[in-house]
N, CA, C and O of each residue as an XYZ file, in Angstrom:
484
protein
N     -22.647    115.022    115.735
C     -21.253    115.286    116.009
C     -20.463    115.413    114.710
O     -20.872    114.952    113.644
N     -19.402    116.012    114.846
C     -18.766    116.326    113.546
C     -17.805    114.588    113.336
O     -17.484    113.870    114.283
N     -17.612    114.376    112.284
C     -17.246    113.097    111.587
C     -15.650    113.440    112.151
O     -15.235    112.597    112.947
N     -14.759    114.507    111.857
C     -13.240    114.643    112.473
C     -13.202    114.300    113.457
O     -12.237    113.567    113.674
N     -14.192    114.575    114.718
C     -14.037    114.454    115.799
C     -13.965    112.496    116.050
O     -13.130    111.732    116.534
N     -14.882    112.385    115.622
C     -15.445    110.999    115.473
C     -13.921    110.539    115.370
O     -13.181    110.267    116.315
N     -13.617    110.513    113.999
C     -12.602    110.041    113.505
C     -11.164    109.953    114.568
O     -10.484    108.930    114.652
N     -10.945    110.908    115.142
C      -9.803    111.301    116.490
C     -10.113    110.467    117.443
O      -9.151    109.727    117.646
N     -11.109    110.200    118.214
C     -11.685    109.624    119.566
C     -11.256    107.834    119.078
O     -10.773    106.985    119.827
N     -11.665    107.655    117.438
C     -11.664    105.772    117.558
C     -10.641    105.696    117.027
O     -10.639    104.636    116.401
N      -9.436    106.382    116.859
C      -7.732    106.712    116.599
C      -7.652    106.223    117.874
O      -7.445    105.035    118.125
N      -7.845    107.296    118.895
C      -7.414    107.148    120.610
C      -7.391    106.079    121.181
O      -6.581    105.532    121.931
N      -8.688    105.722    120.624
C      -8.730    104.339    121.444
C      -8.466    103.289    121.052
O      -8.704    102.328    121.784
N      -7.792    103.057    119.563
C      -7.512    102.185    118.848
C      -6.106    102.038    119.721
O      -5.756    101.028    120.331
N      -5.400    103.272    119.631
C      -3.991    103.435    119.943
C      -3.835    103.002    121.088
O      -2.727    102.501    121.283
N      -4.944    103.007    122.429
C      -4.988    102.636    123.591
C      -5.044    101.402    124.141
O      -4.570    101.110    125.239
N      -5.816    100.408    123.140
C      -6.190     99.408    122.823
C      -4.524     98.211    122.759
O      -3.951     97.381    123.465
N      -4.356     99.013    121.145
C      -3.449     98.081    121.024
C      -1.925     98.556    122.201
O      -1.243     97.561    122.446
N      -1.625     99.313    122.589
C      -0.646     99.657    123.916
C      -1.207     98.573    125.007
O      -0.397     97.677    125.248
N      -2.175     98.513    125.553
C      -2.882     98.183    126.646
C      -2.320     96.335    125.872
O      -1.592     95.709    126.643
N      -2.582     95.760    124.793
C      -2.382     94.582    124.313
C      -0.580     94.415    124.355
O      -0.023     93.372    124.697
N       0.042     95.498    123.990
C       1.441     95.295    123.892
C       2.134     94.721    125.352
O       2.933     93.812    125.576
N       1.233     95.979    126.474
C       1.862     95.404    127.753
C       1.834     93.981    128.308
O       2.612     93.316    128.991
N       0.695     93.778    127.776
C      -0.284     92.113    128.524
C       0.866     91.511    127.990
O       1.789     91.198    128.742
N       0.934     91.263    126.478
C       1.992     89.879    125.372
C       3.207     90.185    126.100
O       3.745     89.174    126.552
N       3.950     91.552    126.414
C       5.209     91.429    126.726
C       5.730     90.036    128.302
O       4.813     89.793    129.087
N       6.643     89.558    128.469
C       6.889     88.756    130.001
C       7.519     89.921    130.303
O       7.939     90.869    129.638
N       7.484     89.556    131.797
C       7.883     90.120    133.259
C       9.110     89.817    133.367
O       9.399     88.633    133.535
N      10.240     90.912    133.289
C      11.425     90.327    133.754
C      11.670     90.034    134.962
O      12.741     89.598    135.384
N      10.876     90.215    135.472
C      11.349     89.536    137.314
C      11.646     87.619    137.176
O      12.454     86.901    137.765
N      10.541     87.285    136.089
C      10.741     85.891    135.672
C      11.577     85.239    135.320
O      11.654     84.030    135.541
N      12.626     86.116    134.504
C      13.970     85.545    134.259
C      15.091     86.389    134.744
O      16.080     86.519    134.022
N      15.021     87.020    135.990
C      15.965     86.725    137.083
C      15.770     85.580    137.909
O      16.708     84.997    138.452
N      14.641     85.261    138.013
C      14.482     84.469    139.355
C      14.648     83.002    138.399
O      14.715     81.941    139.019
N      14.713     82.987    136.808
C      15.148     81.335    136.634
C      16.379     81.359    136.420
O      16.872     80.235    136.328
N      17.362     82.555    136.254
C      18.654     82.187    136.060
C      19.165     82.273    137.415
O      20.379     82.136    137.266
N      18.878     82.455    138.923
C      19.100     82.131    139.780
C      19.548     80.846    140.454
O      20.514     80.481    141.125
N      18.046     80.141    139.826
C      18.293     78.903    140.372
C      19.613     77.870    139.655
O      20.102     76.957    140.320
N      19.939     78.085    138.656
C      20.973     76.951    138.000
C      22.402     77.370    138.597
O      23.338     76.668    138.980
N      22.221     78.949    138.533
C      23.557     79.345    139.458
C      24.053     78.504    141.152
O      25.053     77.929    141.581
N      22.871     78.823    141.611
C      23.010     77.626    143.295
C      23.240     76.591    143.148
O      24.107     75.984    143.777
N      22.285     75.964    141.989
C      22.370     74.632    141.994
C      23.950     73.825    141.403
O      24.352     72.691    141.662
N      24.526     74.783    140.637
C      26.024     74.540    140.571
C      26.962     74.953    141.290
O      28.114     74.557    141.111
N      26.587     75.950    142.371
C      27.644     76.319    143.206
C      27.388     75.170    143.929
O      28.432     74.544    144.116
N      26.201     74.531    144.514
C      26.150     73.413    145.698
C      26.568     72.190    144.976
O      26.965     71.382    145.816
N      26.657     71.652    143.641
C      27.552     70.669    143.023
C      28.507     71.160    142.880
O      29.149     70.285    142.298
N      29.163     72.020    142.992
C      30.374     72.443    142.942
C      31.044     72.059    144.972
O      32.192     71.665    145.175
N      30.877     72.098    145.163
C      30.679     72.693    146.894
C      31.037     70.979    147.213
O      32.099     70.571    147.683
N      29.867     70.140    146.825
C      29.686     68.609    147.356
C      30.711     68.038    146.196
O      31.528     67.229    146.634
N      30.780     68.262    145.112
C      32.086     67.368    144.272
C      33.894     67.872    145.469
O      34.933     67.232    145.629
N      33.447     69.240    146.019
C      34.962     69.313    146.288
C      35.115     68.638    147.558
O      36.181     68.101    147.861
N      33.697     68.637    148.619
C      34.012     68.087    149.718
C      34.112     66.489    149.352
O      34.736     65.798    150.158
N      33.621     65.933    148.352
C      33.658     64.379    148.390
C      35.352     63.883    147.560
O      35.656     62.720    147.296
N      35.916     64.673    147.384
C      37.174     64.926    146.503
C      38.009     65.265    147.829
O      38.607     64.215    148.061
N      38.220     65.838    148.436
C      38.860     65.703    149.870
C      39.288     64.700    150.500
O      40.413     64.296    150.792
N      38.406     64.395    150.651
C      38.552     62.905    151.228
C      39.471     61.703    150.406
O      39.814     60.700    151.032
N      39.749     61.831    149.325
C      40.879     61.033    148.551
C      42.017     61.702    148.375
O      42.858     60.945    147.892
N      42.342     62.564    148.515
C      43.936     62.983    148.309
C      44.805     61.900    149.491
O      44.665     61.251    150.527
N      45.766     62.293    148.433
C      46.921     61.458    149.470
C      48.488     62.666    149.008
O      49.676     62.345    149.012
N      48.155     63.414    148.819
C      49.358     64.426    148.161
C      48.994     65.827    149.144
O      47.791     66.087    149.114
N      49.515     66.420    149.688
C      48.986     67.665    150.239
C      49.299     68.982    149.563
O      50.274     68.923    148.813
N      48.766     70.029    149.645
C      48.334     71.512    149.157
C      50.162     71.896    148.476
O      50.667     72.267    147.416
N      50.670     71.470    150.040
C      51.927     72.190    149.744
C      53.395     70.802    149.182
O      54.624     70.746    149.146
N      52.728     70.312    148.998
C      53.588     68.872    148.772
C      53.016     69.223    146.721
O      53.741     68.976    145.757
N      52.157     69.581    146.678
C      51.413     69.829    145.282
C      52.482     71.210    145.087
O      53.242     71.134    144.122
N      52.543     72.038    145.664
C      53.466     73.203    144.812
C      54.883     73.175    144.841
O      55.656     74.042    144.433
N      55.249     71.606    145.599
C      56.691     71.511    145.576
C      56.703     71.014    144.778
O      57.706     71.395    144.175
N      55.960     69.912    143.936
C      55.992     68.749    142.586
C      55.741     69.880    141.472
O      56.334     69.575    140.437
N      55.024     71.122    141.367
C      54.647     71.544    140.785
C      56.240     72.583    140.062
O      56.601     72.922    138.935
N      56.694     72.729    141.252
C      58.458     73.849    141.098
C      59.043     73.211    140.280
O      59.878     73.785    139.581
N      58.728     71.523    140.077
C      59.637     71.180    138.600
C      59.316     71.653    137.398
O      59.981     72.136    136.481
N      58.539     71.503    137.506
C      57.617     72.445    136.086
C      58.041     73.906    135.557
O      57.857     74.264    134.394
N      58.430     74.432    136.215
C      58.166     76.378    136.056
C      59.532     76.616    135.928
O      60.279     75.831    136.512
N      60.263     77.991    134.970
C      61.591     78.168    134.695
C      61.665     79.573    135.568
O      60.807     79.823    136.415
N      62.675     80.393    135.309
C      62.753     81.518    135.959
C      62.058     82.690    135.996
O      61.503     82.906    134.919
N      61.889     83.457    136.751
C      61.047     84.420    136.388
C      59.431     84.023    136.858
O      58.590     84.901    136.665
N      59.177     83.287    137.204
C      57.759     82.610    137.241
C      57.410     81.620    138.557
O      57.832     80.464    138.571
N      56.585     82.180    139.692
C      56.182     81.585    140.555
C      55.092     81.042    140.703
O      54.231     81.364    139.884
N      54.736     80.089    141.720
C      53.440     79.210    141.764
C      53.073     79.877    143.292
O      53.825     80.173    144.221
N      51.596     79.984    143.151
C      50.472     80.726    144.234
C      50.213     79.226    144.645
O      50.507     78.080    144.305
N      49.405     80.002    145.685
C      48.824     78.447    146.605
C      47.401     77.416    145.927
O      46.332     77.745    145.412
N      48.026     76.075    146.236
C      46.851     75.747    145.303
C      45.660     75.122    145.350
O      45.547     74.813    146.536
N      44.548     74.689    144.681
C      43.403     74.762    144.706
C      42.561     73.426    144.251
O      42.159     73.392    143.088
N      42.344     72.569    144.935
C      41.997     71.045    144.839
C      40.309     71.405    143.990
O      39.431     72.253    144.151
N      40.519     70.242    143.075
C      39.479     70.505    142.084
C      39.906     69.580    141.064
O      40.961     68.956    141.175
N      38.901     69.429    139.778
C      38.872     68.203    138.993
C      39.361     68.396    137.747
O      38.601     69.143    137.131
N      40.265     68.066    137.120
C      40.420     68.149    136.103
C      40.270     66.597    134.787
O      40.538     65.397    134.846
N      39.795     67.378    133.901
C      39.771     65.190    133.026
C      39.154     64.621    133.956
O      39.778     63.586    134.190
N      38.318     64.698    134.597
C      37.801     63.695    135.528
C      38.921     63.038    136.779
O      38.559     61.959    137.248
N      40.329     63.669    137.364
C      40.969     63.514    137.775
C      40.808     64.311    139.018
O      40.342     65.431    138.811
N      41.089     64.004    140.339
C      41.080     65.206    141.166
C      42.489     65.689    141.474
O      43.325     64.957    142.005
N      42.715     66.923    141.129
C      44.047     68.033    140.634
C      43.867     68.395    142.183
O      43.037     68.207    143.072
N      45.006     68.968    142.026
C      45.484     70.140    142.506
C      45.918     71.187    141.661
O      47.028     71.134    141.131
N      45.258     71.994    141.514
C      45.491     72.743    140.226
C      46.381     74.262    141.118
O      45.944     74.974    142.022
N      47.701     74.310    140.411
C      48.708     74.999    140.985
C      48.652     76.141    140.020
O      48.842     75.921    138.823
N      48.299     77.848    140.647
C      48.732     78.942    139.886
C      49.735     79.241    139.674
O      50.601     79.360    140.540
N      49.970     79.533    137.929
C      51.345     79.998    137.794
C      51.526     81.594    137.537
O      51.142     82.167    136.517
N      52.021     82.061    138.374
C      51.966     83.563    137.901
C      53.657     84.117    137.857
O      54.604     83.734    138.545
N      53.599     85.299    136.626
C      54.800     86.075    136.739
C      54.463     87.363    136.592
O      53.417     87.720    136.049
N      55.659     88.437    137.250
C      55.852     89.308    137.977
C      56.485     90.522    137.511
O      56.916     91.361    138.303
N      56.568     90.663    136.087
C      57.494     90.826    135.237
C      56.445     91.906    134.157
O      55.679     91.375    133.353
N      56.529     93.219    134.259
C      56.288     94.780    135.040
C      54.915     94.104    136.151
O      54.786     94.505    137.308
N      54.180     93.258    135.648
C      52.801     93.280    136.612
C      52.397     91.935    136.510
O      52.859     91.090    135.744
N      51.450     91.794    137.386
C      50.923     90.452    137.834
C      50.531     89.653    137.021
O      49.312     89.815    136.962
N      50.979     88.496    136.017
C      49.409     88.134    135.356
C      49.665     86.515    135.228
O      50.739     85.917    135.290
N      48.774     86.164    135.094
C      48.756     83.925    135.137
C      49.297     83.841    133.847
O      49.113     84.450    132.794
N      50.045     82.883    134.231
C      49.808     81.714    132.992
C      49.045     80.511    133.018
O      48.013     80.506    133.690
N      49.387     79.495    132.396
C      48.174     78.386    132.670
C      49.033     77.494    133.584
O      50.225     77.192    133.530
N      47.705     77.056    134.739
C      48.047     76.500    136.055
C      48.932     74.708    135.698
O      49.163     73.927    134.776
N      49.014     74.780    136.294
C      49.951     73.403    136.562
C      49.020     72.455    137.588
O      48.659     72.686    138.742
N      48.763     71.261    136.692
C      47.891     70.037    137.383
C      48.539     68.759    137.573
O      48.937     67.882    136.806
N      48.517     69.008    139.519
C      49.475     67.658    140.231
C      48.236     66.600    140.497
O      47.290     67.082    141.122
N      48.152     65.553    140.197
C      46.762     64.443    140.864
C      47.486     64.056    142.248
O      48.554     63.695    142.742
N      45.727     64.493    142.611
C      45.447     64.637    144.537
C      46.002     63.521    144.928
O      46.584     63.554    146.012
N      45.973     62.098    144.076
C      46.747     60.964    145.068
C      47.735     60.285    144.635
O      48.064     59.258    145.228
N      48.462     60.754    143.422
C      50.169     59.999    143.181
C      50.826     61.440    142.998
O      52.030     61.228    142.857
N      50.625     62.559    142.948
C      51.288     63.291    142.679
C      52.066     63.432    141.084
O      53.003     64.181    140.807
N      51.417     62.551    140.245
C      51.906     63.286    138.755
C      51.342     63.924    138.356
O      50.133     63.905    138.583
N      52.042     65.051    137.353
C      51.580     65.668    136.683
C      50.004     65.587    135.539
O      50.179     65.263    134.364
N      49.103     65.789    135.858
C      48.040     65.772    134.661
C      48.126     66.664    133.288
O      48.357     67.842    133.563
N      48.053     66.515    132.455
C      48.437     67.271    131.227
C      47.201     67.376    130.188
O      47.343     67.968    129.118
């Protein structure tokens, strides 16, 4: 056989070789969808059980929280309905502040605690 030829064929298969090795070393991304899945659930369902066990202690209600909250805010600027949750290790009522003024946009919410009703800061 001619030596060029030679030479081309154990190129080919060198090249085939190491491809065929590249695929094997590379991981499977199916593997890291399916692990960043799980930490996502697993904080929505601690998220889920901190709010239902946080329920159960308020002594301030939703809308009793955005009336304490109207002392807070000057003109121009209203409070959305609000949203029981933890702040500082405190359970808030964390009150949206939004203004209106050409278009929609927040400012930072206003935090009443779920059972005396002061302000958290």
């Amino acid at each position: 056989m001619n030596k060029g030829l030679i030479a081309i064929i154990v190129i080919v298969i060198v090249v085939i070789v190491a491809a065929g090795a590249w695929f094997l070393m590379t991981p499977a991304t199916s593997n890291n969808t399916t692990n960043n899945s799980t930490p996502i659930n697993s904080t929505i369902r601690n998220q889920t059980q901190n709010q239902t066990n946080t329920t159960n202690t308020t002594n301030i209600t939703a809308a009793k929280a955005k009336e304490l909250a109207g002392q807070y805010i000057g003109m121009g600027v209203e409070l959305e309905d609000p949203i029981l949750t933890t702040y500082k290790g405190v359970t808030v009522w964390e009150v949206p502040v939004v203004t209106y003024t050409p278009e929609k946009s927040y400012q930072d919410p206003i935090y009443i605690n779920a059972q005396n009703g002061n302000r958290v800061t």
